[in-house]
Z-matrix of the N, CA and C atoms (Angstrom, degrees):
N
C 1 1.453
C 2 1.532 1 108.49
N 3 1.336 2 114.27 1 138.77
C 4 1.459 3 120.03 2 161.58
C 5 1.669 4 120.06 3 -63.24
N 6 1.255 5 111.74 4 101.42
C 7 1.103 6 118.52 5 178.01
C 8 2.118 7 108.45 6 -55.65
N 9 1.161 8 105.48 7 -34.79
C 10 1.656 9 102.94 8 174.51
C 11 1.731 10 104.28 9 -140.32
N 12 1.172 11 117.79 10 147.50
C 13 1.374 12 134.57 11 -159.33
C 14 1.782 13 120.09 12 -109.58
N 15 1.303 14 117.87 13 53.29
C 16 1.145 15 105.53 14 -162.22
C 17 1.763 16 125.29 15 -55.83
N 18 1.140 17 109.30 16 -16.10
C 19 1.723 18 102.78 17 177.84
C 20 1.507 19 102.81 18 -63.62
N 21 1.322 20 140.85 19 -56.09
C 22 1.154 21 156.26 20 -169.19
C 23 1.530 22 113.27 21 -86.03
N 24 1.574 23 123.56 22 -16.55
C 25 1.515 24 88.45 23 -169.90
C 26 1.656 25 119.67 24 96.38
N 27 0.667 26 139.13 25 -37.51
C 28 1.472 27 146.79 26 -136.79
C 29 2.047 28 96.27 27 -110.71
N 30 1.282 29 110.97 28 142.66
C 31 1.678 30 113.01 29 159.21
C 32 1.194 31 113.95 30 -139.22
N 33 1.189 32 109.59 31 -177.11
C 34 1.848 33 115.74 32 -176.62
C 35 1.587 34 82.72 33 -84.98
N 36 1.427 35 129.18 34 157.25
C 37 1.266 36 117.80 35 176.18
C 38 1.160 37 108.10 36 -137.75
N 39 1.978 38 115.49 37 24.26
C 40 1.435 39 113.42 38 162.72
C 41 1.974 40 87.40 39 -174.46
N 42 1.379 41 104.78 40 162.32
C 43 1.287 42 112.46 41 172.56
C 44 1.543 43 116.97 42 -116.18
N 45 1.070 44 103.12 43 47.55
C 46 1.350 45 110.75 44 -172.19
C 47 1.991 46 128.28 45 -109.97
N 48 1.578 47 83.59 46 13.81
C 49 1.332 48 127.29 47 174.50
C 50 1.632 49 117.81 48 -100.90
N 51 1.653 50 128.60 49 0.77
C 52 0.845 51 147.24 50 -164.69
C 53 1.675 52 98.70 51 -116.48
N 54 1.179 53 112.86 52 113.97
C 55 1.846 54 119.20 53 156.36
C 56 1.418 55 135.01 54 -50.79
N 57 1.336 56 116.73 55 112.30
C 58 1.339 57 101.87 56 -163.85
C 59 1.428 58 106.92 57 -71.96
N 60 1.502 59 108.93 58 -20.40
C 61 1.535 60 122.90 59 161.89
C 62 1.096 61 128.02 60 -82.02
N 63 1.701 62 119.04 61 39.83
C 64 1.441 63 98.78 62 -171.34
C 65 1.504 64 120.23 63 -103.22
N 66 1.232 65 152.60 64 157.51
C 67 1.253 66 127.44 65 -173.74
C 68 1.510 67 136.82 66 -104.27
N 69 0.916 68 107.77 67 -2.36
C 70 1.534 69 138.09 68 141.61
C 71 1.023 70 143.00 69 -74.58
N 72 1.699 71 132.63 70 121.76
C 73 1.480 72 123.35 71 -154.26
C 74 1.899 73 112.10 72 -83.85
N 75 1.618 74 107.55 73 147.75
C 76 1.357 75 99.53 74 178.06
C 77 1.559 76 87.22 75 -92.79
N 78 1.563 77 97.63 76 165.09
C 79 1.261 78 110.22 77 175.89
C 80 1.650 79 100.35 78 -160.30
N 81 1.660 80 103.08 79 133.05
C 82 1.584 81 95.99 80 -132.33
C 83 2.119 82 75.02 81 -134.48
N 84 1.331 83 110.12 82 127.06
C 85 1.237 84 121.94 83 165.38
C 86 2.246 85 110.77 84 -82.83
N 87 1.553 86 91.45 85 117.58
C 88 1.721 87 90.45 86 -167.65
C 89 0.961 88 114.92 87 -122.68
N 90 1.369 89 121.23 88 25.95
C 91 1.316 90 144.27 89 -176.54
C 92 1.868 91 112.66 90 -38.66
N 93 1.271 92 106.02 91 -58.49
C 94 1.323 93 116.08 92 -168.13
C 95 1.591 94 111.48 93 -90.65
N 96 1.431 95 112.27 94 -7.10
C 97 1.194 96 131.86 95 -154.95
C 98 1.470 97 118.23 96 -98.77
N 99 1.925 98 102.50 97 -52.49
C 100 1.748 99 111.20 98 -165.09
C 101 1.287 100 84.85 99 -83.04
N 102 1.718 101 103.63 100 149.18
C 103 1.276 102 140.84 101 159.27
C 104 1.860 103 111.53 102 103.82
N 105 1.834 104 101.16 103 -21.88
C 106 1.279 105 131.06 104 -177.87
C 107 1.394 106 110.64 105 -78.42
N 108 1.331 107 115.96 106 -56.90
C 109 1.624 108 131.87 107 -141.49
C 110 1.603 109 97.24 108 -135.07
N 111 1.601 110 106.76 109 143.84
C 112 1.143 111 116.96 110 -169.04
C 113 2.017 112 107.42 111 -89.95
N 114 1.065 113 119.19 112 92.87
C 115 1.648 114 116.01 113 -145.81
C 116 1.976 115 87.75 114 -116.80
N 117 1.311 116 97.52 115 38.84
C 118 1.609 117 88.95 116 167.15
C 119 2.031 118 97.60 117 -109.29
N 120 1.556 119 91.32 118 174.35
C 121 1.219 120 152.24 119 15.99
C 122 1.820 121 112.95 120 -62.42
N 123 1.103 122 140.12 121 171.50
C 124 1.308 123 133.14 122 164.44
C 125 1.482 124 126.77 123 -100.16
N 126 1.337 125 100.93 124 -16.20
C 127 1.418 126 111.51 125 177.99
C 128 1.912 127 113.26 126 -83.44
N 129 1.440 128 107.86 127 11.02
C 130 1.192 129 101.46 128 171.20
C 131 1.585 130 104.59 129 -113.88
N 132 1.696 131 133.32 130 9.06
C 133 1.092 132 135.39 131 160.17
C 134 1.973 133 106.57 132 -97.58
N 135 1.205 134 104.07 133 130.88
C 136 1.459 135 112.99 134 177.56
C 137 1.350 136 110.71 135 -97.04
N 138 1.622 137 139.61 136 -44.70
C 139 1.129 138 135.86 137 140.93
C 140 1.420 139 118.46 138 -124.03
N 141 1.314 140 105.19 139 158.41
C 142 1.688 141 117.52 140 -156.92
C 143 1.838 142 101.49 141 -119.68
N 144 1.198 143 146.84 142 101.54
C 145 0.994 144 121.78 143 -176.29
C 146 1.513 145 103.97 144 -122.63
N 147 1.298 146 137.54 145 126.80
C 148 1.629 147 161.97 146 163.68
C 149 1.013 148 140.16 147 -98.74
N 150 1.351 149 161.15 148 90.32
C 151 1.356 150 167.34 149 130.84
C 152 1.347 151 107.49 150 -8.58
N 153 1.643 152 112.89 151 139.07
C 154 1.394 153 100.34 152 -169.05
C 155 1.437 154 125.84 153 -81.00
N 156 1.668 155 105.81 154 -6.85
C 157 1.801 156 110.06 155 -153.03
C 158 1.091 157 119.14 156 -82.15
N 159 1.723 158 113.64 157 -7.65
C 160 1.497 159 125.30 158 163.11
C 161 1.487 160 133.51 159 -36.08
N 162 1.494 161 108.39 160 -105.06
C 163 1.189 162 118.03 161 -176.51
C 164 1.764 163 115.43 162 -68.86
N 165 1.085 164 111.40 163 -42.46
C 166 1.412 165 131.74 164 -153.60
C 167 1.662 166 97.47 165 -108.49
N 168 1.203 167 121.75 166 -2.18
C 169 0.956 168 127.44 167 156.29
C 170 1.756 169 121.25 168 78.27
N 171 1.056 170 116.17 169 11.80
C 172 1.555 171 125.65 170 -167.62
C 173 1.699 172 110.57 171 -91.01
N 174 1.198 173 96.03 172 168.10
C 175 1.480 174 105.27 173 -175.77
C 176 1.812 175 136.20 174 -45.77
N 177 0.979 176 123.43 175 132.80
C 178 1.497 177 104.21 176 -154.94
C 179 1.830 178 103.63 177 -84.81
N 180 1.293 179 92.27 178 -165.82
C 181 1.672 180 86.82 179 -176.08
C 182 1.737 181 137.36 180 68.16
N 183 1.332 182 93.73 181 3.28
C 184 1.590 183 119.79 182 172.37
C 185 1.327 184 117.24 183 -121.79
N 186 1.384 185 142.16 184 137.78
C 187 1.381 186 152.40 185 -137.33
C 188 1.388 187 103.63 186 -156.38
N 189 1.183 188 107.48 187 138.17
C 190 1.369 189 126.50 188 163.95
C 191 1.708 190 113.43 189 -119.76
N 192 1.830 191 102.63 190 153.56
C 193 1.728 192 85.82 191 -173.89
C 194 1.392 193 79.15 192 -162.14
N 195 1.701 194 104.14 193 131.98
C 196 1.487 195 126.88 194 -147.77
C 197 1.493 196 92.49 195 -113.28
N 198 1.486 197 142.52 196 149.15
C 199 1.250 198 127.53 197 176.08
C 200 1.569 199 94.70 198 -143.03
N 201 1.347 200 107.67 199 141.39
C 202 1.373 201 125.89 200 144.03
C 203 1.137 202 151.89 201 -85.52
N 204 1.320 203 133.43 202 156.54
C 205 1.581 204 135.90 203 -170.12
C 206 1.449 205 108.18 204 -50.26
N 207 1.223 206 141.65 205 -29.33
C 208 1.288 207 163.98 206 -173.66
C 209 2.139 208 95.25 207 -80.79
N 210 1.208 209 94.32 208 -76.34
C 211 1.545 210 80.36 209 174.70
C 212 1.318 211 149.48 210 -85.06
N 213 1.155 212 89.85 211 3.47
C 214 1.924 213 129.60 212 172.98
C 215 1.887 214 77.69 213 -70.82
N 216 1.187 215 109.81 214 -108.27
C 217 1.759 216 123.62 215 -166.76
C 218 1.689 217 99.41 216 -26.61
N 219 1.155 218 144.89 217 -29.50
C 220 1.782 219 149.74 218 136.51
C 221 1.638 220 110.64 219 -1.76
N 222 1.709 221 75.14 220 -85.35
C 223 1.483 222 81.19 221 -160.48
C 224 1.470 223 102.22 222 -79.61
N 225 1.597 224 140.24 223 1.24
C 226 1.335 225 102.69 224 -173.98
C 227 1.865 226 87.66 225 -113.29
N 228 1.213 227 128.49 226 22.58
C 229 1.427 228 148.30 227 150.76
C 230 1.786 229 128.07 228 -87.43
N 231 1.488 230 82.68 229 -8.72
C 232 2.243 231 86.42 230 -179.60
C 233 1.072 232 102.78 231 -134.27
N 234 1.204 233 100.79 232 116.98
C 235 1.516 234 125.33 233 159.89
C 236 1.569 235 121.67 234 -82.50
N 237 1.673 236 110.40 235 106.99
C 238 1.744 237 96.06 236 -173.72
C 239 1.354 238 99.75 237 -75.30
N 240 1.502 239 110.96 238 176.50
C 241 1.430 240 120.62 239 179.17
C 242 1.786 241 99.91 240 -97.88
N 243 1.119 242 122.86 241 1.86
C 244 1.715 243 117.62 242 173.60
C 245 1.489 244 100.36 243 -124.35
N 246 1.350 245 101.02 244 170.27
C 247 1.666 246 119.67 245 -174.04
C 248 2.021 247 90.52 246 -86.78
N 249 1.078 248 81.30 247 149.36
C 250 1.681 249 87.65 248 178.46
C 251 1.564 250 105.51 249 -120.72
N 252 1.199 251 132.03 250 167.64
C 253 1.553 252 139.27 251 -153.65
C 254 1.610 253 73.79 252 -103.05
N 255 1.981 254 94.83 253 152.08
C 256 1.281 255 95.16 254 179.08
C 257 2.212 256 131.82 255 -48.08
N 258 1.635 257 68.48 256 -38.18
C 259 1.861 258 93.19 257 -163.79
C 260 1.763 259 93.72 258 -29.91
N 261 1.756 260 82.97 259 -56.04
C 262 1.906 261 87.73 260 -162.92
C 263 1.696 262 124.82 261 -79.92
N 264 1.485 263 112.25 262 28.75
C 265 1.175 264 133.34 263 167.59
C 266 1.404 265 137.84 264 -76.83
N 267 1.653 266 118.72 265 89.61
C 268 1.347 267 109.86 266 -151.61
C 269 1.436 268 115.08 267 -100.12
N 270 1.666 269 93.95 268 -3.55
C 271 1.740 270 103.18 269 -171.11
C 272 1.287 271 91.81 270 -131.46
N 273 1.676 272 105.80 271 -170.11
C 274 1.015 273 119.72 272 -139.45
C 275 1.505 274 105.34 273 172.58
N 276 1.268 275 130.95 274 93.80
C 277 1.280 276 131.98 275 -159.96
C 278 1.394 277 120.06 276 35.51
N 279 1.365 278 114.01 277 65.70
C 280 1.969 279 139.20 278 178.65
C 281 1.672 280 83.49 279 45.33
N 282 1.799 281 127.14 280 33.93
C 283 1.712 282 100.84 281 160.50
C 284 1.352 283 113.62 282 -119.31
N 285 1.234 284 149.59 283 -166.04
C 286 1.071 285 160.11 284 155.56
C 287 1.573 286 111.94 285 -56.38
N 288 1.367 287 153.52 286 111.22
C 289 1.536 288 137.91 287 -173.74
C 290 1.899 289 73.47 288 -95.68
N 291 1.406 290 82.00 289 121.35
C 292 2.165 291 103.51 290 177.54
C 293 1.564 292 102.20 291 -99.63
N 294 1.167 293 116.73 292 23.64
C 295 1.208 294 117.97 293 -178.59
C 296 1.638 295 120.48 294 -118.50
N 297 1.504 296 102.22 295 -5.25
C 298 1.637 297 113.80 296 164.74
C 299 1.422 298 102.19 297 -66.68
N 300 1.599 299 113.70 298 -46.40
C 301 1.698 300 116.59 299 -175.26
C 302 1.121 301 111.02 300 -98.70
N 303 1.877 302 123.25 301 56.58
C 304 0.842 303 122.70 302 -176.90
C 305 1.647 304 122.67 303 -153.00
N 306 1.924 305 74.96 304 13.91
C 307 1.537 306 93.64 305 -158.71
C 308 1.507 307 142.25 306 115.82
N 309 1.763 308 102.95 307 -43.67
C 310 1.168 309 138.76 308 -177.92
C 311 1.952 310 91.08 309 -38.66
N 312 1.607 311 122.18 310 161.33
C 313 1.329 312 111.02 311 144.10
C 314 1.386 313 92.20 312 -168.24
N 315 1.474 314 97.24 313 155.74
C 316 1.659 315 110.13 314 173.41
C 317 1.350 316 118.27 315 -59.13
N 318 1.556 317 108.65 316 -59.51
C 319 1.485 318 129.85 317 177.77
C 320 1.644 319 115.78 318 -110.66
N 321 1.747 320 115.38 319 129.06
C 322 1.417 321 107.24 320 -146.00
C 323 1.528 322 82.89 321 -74.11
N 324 1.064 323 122.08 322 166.19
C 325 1.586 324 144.73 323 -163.70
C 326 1.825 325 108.94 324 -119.36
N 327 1.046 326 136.37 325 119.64
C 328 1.531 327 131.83 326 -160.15
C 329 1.660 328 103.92 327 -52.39
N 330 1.441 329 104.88 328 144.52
C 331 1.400 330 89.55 329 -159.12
C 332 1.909 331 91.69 330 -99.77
N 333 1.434 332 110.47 331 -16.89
C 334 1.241 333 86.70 332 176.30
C 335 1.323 334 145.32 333 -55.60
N 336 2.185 335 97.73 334 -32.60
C 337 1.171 336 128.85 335 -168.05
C 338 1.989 337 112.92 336 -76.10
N 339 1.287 338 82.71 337 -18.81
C 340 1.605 339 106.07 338 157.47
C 341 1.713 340 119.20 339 -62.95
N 342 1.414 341 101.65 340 -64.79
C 343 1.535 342 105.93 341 -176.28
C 344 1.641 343 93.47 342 -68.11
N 345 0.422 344 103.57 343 -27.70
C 346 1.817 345 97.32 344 -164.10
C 347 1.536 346 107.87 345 -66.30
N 348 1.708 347 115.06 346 -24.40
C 349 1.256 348 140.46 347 -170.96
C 350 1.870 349 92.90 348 -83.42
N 351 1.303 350 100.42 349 -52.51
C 352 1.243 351 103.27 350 175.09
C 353 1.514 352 139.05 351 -44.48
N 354 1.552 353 90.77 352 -37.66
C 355 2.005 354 102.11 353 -166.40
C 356 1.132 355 72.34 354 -83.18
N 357 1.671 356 142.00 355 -51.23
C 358 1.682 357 116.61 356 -142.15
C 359 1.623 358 94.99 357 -72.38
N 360 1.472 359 140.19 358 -54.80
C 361 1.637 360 136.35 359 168.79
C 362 1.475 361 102.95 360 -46.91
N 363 1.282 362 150.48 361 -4.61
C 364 1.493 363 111.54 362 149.82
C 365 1.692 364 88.41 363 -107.87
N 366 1.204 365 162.17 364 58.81
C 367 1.175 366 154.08 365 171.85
C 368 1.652 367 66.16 366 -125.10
N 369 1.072 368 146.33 367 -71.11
C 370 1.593 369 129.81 368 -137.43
C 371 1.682 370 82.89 369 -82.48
N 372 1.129 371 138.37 370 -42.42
C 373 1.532 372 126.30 371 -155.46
C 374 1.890 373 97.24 372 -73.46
N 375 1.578 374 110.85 373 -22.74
C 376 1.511 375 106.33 374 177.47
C 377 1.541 376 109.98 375 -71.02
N 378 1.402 377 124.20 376 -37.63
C 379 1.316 378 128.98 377 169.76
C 380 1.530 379 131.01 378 -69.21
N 381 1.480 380 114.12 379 -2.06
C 382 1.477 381 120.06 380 155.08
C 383 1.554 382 90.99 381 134.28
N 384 1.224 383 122.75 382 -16.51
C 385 1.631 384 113.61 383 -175.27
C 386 1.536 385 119.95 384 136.71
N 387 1.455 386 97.89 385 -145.91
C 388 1.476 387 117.88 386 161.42
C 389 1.858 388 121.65 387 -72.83
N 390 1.270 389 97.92 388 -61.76
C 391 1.729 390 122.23 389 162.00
C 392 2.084 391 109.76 390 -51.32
N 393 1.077 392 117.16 391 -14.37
C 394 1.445 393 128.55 392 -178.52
C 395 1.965 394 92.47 393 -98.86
N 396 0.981 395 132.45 394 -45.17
C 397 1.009 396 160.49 395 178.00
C 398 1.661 397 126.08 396 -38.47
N 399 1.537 398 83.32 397 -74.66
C 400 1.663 399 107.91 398 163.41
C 401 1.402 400 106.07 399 -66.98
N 402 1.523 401 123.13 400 -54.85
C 403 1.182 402 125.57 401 -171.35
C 404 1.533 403 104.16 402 -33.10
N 405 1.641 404 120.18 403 -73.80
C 406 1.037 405 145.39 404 -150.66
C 407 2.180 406 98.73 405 -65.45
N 408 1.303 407 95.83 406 -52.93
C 409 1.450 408 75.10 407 171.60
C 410 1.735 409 126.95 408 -75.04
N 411 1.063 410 109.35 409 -4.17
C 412 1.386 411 100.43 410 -171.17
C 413 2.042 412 103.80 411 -100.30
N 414 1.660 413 105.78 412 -13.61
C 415 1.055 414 121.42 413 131.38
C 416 1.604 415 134.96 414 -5.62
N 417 1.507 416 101.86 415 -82.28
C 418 0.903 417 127.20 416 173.10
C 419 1.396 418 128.84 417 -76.73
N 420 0.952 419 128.30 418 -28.19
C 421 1.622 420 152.55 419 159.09
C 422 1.983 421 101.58 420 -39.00
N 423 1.775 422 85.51 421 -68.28
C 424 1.369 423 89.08 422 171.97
C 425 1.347 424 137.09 423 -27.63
N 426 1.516 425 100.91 424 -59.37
C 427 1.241 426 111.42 425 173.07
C 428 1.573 427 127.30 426 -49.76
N 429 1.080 428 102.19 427 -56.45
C 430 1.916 429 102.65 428 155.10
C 431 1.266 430 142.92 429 -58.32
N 432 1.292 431 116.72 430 7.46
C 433 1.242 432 104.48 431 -138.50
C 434 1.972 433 72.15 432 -137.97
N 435 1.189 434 101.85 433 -46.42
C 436 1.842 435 114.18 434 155.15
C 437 1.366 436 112.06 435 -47.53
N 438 1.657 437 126.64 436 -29.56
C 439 1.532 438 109.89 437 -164.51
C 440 1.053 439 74.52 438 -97.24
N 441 1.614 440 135.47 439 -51.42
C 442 1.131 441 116.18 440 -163.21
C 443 1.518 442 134.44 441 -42.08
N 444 1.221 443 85.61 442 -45.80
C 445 2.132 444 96.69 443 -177.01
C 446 1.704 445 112.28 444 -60.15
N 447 1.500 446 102.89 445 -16.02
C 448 2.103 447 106.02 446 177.22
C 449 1.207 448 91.62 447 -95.92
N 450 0.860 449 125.41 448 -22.75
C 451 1.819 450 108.02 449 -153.63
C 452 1.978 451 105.79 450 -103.18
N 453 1.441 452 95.86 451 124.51
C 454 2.026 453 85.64 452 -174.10
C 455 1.313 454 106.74 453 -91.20
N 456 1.030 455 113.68 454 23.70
C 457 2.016 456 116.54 455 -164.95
C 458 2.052 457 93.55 456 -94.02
N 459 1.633 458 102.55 457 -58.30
C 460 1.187 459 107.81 458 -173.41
C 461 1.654 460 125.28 459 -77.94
N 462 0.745 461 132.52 460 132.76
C 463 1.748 462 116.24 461 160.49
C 464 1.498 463 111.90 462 -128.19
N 465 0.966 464 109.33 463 170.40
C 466 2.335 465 115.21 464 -162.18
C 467 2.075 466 80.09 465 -71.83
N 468 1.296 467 113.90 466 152.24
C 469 1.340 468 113.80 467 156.61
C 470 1.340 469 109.45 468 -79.66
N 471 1.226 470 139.04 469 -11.81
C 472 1.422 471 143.47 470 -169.72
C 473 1.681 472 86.11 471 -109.50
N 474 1.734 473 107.48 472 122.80
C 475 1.371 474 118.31 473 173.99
C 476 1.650 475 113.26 474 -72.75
N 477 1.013 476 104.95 475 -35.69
C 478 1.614 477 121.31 476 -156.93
C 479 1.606 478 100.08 477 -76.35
N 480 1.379 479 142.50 478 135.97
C 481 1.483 480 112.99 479 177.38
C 482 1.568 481 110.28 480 -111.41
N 483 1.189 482 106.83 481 -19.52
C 484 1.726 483 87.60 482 149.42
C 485 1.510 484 152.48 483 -83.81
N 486 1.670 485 95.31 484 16.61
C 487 1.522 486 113.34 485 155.38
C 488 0.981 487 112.98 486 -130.48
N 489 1.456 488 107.02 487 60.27
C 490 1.686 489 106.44 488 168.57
C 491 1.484 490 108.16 489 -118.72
N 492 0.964 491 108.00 490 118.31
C 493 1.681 492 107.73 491 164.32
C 494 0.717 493 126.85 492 -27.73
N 495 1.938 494 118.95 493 139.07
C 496 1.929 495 117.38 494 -169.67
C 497 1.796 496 79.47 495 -124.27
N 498 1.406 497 112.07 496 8.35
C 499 1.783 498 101.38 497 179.81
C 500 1.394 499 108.20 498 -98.25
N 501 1.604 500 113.87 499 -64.40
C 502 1.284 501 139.83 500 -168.96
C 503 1.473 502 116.77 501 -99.88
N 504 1.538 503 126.93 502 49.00
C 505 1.485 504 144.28 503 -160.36
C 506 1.785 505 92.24 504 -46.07
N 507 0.927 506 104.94 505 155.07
C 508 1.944 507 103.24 506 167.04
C 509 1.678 508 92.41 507 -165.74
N 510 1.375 509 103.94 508 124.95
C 511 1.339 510 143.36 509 169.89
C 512 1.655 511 108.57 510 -85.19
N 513 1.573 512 104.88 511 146.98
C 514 1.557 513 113.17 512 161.86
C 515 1.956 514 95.28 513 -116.32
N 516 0.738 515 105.24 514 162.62
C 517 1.803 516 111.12 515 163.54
C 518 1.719 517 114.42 516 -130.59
N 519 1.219 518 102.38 517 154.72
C 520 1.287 519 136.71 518 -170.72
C 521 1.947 520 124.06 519 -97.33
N 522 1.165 521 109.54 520 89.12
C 523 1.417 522 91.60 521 174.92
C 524 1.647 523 113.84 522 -72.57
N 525 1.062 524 109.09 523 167.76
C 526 1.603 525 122.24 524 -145.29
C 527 2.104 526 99.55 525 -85.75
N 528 1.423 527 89.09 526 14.82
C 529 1.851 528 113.85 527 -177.51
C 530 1.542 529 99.02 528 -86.16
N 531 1.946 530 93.88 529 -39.52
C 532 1.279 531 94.93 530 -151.40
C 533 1.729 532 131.46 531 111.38
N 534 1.270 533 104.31 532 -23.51
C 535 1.028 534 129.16 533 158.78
C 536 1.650 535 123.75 534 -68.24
N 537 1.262 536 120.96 535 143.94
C 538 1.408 537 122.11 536 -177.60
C 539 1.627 538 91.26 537 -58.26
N 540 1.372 539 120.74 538 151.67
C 541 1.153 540 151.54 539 140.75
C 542 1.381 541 127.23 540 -42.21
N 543 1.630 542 107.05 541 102.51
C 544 1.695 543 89.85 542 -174.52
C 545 1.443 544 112.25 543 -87.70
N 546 0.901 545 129.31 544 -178.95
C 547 1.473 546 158.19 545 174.75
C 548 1.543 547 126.43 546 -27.91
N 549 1.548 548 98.58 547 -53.29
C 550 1.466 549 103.29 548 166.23
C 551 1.434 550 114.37 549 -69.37
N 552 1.174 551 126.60 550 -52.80
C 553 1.159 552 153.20 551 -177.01
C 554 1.545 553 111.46 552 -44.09
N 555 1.796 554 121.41 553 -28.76
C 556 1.222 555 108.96 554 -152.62
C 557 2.033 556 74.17 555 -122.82
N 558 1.264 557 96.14 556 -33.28
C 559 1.584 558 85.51 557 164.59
C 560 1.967 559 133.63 558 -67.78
N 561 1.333 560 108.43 559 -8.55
C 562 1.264 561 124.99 560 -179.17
C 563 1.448 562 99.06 561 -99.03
N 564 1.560 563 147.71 562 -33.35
C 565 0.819 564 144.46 563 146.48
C 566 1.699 565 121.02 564 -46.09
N 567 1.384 566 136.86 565 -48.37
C 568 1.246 567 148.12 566 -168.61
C 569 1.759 568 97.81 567 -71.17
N 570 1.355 569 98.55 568 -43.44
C 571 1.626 570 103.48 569 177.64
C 572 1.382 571 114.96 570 -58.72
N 573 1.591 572 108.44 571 -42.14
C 574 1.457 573 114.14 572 -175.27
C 575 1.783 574 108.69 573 -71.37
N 576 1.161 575 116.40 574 -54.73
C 577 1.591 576 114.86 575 161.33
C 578 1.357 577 117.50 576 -22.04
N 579 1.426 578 126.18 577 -28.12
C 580 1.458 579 126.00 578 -135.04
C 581 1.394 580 96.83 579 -120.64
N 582 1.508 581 111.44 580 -40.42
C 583 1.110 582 103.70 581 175.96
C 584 1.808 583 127.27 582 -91.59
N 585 1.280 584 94.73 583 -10.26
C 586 2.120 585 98.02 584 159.59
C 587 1.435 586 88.10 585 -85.10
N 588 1.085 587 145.78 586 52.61
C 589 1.416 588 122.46 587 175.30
C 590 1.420 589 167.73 588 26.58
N 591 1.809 590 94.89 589 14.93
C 592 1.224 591 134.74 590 170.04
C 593 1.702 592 127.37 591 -28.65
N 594 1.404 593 71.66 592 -57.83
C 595 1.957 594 95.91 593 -168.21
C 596 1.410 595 107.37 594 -138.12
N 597 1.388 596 104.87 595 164.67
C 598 1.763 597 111.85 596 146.85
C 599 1.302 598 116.57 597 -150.92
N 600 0.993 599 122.50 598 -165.37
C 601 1.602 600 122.99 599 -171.76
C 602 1.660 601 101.23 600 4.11
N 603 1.164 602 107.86 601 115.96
C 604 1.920 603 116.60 602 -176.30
C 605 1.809 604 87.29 603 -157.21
N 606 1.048 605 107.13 604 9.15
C 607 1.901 606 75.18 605 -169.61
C 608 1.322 607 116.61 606 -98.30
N 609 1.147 608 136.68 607 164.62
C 610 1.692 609 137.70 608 -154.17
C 611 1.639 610 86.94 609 -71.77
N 612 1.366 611 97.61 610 169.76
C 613 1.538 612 114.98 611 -179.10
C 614 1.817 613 92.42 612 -85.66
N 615 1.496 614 121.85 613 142.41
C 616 1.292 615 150.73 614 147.51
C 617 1.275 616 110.58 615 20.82
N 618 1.496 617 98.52 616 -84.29
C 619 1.603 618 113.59 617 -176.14
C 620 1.147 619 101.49 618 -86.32
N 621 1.658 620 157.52 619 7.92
C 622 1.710 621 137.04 620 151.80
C 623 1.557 622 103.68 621 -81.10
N 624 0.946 623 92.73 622 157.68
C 625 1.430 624 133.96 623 146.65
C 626 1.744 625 104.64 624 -6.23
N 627 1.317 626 116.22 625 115.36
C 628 1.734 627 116.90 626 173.77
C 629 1.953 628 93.76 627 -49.16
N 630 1.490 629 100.23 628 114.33
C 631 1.526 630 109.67 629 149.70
C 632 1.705 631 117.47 630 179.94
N 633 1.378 632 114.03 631 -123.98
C 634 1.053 633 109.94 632 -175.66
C 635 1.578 634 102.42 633 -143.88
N 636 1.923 635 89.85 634 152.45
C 637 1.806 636 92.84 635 -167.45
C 638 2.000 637 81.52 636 -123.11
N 639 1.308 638 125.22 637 138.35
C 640 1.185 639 127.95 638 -170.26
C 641 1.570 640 108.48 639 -130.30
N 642 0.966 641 146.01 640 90.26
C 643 1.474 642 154.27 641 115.98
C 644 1.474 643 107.98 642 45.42
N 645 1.162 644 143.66 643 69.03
C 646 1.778 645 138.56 644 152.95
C 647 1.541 646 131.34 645 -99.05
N 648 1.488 647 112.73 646 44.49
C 649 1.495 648 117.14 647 -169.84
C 650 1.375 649 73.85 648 -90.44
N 651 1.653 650 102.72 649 -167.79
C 652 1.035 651 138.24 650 177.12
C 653 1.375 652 124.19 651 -70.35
């Protein structure tokens, strides 16, 4: 499950819907989420997997994949019935090979896009951390979420406000009828933002709703 929803706006806004007895592992995509969103306890995620270009802002096309005690004892407990390509090989005589999270790699991985991963994790550890982190996006959230409540043009696309995204904000707009805002209209506005130099890329994802998708990670 997507722990946060950027086309829509929308997040899980507690894990307390998760079994501590359950017997099957969650495995939770947190892409838009880690470093943003407070997604503990942790022992109710079994694997965590993230791309870096989200929150922290790094290059896309690189993945991280977090495992737990729960899915650790998995994989060195399941035996598939087919041969799997090396890449997706996590064991190694029914054990864990601890050497994928250790650095180890099949195919060398760009090393800049690495360091670059690097300065931004001590750029957040210079700003106080994780807790420096959250602060800062929910920070920012604020701020929208304040214009939002004066302003009758905009409203959150996510009705609910404790599943609304403090990462991936998404707006509907209002023509001055009252009526949702069509398309041209909210695109002739985004243009105008763009060119006093306000903003850029803000506009809703494809398939939502003509509006605006606004940037509050970290």
């Amino acid at each position: 499950f997507p722990f946060n929803g950027t086309t829509g706006g929308a997040k899980v806004p507690s894990l307390d819907w998760i079994s501590d007895e359950r017997e099957g592992l969650t495995i939770c995509d947190a892409t838009s989420a880690i470093f943003g969103m407070d997604m503990t306890p942790w022992h109710k995620l079994d694997v965590v997997t993230y791309s870096w270009q989200k929150v922290l802002g790094g290059e896309g096309a690189h993945g991280v994949l977090i495992l737990g005690p729960r899915a650790v004892q998995r994989l060195e407990s399941f035996q598939p019935k087919r041969a799997l390509p090396k890449i997706f090989r996590m064991t190694k005589g029914g054990k864990l090979i601890k050497g994928i999270f250790q650095g180890e790699t099949i195919n060398t991985p760009s090393m800049m896009c690495v360091e670059d991963y690097l300065d931004a994790l001590r750029w957040a550890k210079s700003i106080g951390g994780l807790p420096a982190l959250l602060a800062k996006s929910a920070a920012n959230f604020k701020v929208l979420a304040d214009f939002e409540a004066k302003t009758g043009w905009l409203e959150f696309l996510c009705a609910v406000p404790e599943h609304r995204s403090n990462t991936s904000v998404c707006f509907k707009m209002k023509a001055p009828s009252g009526e949702p805002m069509g398309s041209d209209a909210v695109a002739k506005f985004r243009k105008l933002l763009e060119q006093k130099g306000v903003c850029f890329d803000i506009g809703a994802y494809r398939d939502a709703p003509p509006g605006l998708r606004i940037w509050c990670g970290a």
